[in-house]
C-alpha positions in Angstrom: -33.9 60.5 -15.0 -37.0 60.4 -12.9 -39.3 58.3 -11.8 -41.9 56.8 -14.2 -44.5 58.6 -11.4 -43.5 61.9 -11.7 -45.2 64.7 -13.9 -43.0 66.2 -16.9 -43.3 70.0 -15.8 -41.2 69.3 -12.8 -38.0 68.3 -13.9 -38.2 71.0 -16.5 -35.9 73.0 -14.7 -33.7 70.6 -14.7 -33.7 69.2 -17.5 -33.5 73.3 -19.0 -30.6 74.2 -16.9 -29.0 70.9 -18.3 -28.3 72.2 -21.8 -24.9 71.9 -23.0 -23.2 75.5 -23.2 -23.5 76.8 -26.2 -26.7 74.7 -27.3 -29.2 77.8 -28.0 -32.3 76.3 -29.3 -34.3 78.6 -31.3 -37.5 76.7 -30.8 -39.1 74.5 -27.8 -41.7 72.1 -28.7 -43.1 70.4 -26.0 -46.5 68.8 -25.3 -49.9 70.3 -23.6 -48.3 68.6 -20.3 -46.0 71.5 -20.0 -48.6 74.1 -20.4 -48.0 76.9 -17.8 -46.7 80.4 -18.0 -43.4 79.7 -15.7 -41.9 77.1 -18.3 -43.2 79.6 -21.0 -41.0 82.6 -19.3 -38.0 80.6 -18.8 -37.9 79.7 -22.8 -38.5 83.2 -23.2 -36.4 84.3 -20.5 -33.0 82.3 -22.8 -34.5 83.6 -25.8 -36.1 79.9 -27.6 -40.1 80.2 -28.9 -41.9 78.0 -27.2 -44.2 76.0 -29.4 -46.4 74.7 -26.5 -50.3 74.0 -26.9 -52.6 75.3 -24.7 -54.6 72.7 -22.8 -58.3 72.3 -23.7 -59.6 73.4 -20.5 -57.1 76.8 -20.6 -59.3 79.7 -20.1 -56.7 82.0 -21.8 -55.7 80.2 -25.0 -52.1 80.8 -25.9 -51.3 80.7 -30.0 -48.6 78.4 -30.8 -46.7 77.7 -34.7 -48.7 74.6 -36.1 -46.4 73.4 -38.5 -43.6 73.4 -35.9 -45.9 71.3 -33.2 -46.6 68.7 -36.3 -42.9 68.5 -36.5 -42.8 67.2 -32.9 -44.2 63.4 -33.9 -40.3 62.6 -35.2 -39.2 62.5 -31.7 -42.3 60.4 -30.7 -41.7 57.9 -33.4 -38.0 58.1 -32.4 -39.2 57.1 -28.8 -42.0 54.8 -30.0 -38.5 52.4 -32.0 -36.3 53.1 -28.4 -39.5 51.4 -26.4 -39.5 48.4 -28.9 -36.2 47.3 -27.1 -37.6 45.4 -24.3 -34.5 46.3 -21.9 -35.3 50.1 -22.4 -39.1 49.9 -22.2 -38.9 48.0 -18.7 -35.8 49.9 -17.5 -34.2 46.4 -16.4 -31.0 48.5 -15.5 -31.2 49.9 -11.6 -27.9 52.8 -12.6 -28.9 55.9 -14.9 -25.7 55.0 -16.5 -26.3 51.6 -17.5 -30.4 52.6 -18.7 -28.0 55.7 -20.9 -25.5 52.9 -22.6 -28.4 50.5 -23.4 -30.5 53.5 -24.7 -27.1 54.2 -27.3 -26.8 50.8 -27.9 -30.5 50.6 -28.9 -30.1 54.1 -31.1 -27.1 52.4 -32.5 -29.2 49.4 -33.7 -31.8 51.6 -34.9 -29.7 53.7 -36.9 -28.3 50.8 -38.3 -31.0 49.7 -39.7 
């Protein structure tokens, strides 16, 4: 968790290192936020592609797989139905624990559906 503030690219690291032993991912697909050649080494560095688009202003243009970024809108439409819960898009809960059960309880009630 971090504050609403508080640019994507820095708790990377984190949020890397915080992968459950033995989850390997094969593929990272993140967002032009997370553009930069440190993030890029550390997926290459555990052995997962990254699928990361260059920003428009890169000067060095970096090729990424297309049809994987497309694939990336699931999560976003995912996150779009989590939002529509009005207790998870305003973070009414002051723990990380609590704003984690009301996030399962709202992916409960969207899988339900």
């Amino acid at each position: 968790m971090t504050p609403g503030q508080r640019h994507d690219a820095r708790a990377f690291p984190a949020v890397f290192a915080g992968l459950p032993a033995g989850c390997d991912p094969a593929w990272a697909v993140a967002d032009r936020a997370l553009d930069s050649d440190a993030i890029r080494d550390e997926l290459l560095g555990a052995d997962s592609a990254p699928c990361i688009p260059s920003r428009a202003n890169s000067t060095e243009p970096v090729e990424h797989d297309e049809a994987m970024y497309r694939e990336r809108n699931r999560v976003e439409r995912l996150v779009g139905k989590l939002k529509q819960f009005r207790r998870v898009a305003t973070r009414y809960e002051k723990l990380a624990a609590t704003f984690l059960a009301m996030v399962h309880v709202a992916a409960a009630f969207i899988m339900a559906r």
